[in-house]
C-alpha positions in Angstrom: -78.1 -44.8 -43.0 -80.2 -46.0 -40.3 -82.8 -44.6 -39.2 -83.4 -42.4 -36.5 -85.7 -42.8 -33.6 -85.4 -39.6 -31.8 -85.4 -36.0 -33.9 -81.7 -35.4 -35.1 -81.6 -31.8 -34.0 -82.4 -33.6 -30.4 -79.4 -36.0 -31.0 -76.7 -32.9 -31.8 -78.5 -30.9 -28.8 -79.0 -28.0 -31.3 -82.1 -25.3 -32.2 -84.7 -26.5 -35.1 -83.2 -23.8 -36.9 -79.5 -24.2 -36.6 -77.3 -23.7 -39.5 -75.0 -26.0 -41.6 -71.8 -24.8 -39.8 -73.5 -25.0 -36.2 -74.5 -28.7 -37.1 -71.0 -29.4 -38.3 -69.3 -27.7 -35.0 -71.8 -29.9 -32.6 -71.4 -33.1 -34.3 -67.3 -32.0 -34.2 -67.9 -31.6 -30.5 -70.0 -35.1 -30.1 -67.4 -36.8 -31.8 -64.3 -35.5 -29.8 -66.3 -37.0 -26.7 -68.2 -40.4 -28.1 -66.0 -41.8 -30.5 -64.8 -45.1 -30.1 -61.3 -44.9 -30.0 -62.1 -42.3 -27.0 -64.6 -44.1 -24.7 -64.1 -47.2 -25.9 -65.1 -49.7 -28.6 -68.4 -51.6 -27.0 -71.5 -52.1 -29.1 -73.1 -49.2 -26.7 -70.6 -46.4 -28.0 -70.7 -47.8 -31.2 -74.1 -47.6 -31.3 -74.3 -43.9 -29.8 -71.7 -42.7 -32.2 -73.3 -44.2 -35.3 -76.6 -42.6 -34.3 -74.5 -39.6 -33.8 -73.4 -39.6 -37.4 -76.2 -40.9 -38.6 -78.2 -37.3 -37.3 -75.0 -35.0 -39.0 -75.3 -37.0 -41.9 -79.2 -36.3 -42.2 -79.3 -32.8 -41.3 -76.1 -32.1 -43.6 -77.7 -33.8 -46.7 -81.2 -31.2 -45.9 -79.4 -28.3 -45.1 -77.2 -28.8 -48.6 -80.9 -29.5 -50.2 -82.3 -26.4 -49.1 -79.5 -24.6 -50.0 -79.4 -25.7 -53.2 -82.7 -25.0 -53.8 -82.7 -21.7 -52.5 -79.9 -20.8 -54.9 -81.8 -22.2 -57.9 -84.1 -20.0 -57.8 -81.6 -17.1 -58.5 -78.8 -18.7 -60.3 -77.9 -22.7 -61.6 -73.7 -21.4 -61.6 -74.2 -20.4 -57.9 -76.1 -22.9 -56.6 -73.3 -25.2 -58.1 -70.5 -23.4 -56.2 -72.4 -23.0 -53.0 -72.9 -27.0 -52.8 -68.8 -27.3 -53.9 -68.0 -25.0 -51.4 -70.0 -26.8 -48.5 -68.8 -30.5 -49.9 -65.2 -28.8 -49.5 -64.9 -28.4 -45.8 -66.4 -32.3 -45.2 -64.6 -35.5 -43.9 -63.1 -36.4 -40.9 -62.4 -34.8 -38.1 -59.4 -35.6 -35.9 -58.2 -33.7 -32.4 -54.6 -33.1 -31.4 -54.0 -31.1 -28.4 -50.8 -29.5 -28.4 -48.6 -27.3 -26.1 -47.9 -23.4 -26.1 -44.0 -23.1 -27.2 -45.1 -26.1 -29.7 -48.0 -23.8 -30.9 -45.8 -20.5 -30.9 -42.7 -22.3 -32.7 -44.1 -25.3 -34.7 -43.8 -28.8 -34.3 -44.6 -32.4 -36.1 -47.5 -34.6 -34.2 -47.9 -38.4 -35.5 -51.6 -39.3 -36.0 -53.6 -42.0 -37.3 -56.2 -42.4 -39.7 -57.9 -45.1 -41.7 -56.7 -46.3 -44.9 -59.4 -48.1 -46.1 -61.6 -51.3 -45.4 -60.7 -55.5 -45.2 -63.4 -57.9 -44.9 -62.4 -59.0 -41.0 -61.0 -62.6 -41.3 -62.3 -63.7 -37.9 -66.0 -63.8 -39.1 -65.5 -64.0 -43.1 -67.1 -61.0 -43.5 -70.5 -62.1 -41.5 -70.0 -60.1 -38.8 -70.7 -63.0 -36.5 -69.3 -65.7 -34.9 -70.3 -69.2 -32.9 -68.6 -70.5 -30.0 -65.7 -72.9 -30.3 -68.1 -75.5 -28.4 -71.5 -74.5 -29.2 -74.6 -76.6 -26.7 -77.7 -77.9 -28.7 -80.2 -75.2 -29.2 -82.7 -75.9 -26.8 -85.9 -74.8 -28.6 -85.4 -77.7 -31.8 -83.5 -80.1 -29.8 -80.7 -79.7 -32.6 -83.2 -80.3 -35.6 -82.9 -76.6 -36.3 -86.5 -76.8 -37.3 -90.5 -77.4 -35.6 -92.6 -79.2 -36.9 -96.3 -77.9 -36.6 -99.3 -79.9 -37.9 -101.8 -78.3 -40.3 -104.6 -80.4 -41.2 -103.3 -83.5 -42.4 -99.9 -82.0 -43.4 -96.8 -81.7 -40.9 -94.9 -78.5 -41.7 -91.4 -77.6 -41.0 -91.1 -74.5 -39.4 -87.3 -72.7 -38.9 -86.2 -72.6 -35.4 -86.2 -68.7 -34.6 -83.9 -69.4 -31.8 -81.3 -70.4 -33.4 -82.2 -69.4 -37.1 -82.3 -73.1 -38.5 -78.6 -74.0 -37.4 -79.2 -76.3 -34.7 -76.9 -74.4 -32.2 -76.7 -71.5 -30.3 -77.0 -68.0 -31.8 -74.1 -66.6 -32.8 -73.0 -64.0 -31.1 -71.2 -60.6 -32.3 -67.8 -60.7 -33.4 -65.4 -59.4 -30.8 -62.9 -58.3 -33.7 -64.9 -56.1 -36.2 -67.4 -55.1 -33.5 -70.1 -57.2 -35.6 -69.6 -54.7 -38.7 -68.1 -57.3 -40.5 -65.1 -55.2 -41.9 -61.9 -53.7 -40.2 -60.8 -50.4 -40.6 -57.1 -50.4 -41.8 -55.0 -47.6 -40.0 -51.9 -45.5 -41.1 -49.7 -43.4 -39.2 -49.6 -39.7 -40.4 -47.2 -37.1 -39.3 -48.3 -33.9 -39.7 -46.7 -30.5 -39.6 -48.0 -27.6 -37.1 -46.8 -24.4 -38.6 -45.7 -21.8 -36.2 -48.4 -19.4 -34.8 -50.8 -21.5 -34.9 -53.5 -20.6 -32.8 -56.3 -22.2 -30.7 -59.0 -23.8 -32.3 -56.9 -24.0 -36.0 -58.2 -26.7 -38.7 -55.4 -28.2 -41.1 -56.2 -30.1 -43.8 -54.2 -33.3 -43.9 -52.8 -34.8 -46.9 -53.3 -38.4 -47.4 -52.6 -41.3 -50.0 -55.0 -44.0 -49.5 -54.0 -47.3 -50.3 -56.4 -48.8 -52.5 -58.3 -52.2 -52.3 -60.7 -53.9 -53.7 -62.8 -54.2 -50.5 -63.1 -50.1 -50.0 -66.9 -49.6 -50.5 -66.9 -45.5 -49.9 -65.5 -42.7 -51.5 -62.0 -41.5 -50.4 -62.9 -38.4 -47.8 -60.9 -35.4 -46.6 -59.1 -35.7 -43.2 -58.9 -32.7 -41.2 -57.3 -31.8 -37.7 -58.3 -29.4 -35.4 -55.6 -28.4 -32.8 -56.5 -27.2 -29.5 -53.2 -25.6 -27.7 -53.4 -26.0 -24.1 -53.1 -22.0 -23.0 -52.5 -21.2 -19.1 -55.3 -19.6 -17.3 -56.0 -16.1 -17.8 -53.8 -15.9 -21.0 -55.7 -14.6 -24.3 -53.8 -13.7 -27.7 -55.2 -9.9 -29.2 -53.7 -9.7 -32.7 -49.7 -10.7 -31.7 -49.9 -9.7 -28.3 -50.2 -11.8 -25.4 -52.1 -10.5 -22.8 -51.8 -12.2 -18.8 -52.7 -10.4 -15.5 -50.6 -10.7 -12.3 -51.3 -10.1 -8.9 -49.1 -7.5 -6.5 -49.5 -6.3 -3.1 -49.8 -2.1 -3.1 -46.5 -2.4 -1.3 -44.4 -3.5 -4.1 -46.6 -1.0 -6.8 -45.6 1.7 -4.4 -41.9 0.5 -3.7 -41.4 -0.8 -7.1 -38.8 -3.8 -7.7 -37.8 -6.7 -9.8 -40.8 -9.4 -10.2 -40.8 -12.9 -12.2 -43.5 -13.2 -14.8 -44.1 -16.3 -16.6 -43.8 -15.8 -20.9 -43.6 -18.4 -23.6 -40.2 -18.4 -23.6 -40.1 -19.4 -19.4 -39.9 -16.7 -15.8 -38.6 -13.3 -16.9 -37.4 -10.9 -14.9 -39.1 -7.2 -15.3 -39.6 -3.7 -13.3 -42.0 -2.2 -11.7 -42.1 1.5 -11.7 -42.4 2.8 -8.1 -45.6 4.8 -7.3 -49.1 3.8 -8.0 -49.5 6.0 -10.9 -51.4 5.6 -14.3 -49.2 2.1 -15.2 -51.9 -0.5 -15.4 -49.8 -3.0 -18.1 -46.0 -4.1 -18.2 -45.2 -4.8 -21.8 -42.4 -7.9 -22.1 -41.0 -6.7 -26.1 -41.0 -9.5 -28.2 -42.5 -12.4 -26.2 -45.7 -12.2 -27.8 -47.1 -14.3 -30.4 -45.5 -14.9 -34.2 -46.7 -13.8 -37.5 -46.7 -15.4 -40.9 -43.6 -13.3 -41.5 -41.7 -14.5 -38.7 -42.0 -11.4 -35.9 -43.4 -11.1 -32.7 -45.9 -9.4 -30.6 -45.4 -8.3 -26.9 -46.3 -10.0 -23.8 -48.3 -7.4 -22.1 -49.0 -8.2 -18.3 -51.8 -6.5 -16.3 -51.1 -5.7 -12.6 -53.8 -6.5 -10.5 -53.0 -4.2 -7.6 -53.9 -5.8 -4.0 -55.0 -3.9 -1.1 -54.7 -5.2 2.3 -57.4 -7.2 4.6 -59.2 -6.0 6.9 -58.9 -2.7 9.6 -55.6 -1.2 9.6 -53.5 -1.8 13.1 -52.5 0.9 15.3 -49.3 0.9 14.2 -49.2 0.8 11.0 -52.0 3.6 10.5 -49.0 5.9 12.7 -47.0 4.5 9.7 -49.4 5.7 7.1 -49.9 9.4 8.5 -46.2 9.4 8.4 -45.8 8.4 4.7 -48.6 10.5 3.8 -45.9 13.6 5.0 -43.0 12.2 3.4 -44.3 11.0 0.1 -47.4 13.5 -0.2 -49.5 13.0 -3.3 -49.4 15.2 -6.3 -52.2 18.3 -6.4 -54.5 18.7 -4.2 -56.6 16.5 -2.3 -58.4 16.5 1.3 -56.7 15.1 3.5 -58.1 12.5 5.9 -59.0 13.6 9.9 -57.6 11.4 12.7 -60.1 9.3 14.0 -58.2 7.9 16.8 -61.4 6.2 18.5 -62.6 4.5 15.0 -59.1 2.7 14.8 -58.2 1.6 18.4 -61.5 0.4 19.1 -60.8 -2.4 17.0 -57.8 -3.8 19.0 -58.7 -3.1 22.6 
């Protein structure tokens, strides 16, 4: 582990006193936007991610402490399972993002993941490399040492620009990033069981291939699915819930409308009459269950009134309906202002 120049609760953007599983959700998030293989593989992301890490791994190994010294005091059996049960949720965390009907119905994505470590052959392990034509270092003239007189001696002192070899530096290996080792990559398909929902962690079973070269311990791969909902929607229990927007005119009227569900447009009714209906329920287009059955699609109707002062004509309109359709029980009724209306369209 490195070590860290800037406080690592600074470095996950979290409070001094954060938690093991809100240090473990911001170094999730952290990772889903700096590493590598997302924003690219210069030494400057490198660098970032691996300080990254290096701040999880930290606050991870002090948190664990604490909690095991915590449970200590009370009992050596539970402090053993709290630390197994904390070690159990760690490893890697990988990101698929995933549509709804592949969410709702299940489907197979193909990820990859390492599968252990090779020394890179580019750089024999050294993590640098010199160019094919390397110029004459100009600080020893190619002796790869100085000589510096003391007393009656003449010493020979390395050239620290160009550590002794004569030539230009070498510079970092494009290949292995100047690590020195590759990470060797699999493909992985993985199943995404029906139902599953926003935000869902599988754990990912894996075989690594072993090699001599491998210098860590074999960790868990997980993967977090993220299912790419359309605005406004929100699963409660097995029911999907989605608002729509109608004009008073077709609440009052009633009719056929189109609302989007899971399963594409469907065709439902609206009951005439403004009433005490505030949700459409769609049977059986909701989400799934473990046992294979599904919720409803329950759609809110977002009732519009229309903009701005009513026209002449269609307040004479109004007055009219207000006679032929009259309202049940009793209620006030509104008196004409004839001058409060017109004004507005002289």
């Amino acid at each position: 582990m490195t070590t860290l120049d800037t406080d690592p609760y600074t470095i996950l953007g979290i409070r001094k006193d954060a938690d093991l599983e809100e240090v473990k959700s911001a170094y999730r998030r952290l990772v889903r936007l700096w590493h590598p293989d997302v924003c690219g593989r210069s030494m400057e992301n490198i660098k970032r991610f691996l300080t990254v890490k290096d701040a999880y791994l930290l606050l991870k190994k002090r948190l664990q402490a604490q909690a095991t010294k915590r449970a200590s005091s009370i009992s050596h059996s539970t402090a053993a399972n709290a630390v197994d049960r904390e070690s159990s949720v760690e490893g890697t965390f990988l990101f698929v993002q995933i549509g709804l009907q592949e969410a709702l119905y299940g489907t197979h994505v193909t990820i990859e993941i390492a599968d252990g470590q090779d020394f890179c052959r580019k750089c024999s392990g050294l993590g640098q490399i010199a160019a094919k034509n390397p110029s004459t270092c100009p600080a020893c003239k190619g002796k790869g040492y100085k000589t510096l007189s003391w007393g009656e001696q003449d010493l020979k002192i390395i050239c620290a620009k160009c550590s002794g070899r004569g030539k230009e530096k070498l510079t970092s290996c494009p290949n292995c990033s100047g690590r020195g080792i590759i990470t060797r990559k699999k493909k992985v398909e993985v199943q995404i069981p029906p139902g599953t929902r926003n935000g869902t962690v599988l754990q990912i079973e894996t075989h690594r291939t072993s090699s001599s070269n491998d210098s860590h311990d074999e960790e868990g791969y997980f993967l977090e699915v993220e299912v790419e909902m359309p605005e406004g929607w929100i699963i409660h229990g097995n029911d999907i819930i989605s608002t729509i927007d109608i004009d008073c005119w077709t609440k009052l009227g009633g009719g056929y409308i189109e609302i989007d569900t899971v399963d594409g447009p469907e065709k439902v009714f609206v009951t005439p009459g403004l009433g005490n209906e505030r949700f459409i329920k769609i049977p059986n287009k909701g989400w799934i269950n473990k046992d294979g059955k599904r919720g409803n699609h329950l759609v809110r109707l977002n009732v519009l009134s229309p903009k701005g002062p009513c026209p002449k004509d269609a307040l004479i309109l109004i007055n009219q309906l207000k006679v032929l359709w009259p309202c049940e029980g009793y209620s006030l009724p509104a008196l004409p202002a004839p001058d409060l209306h017109t004004k507005h369209y002289k």
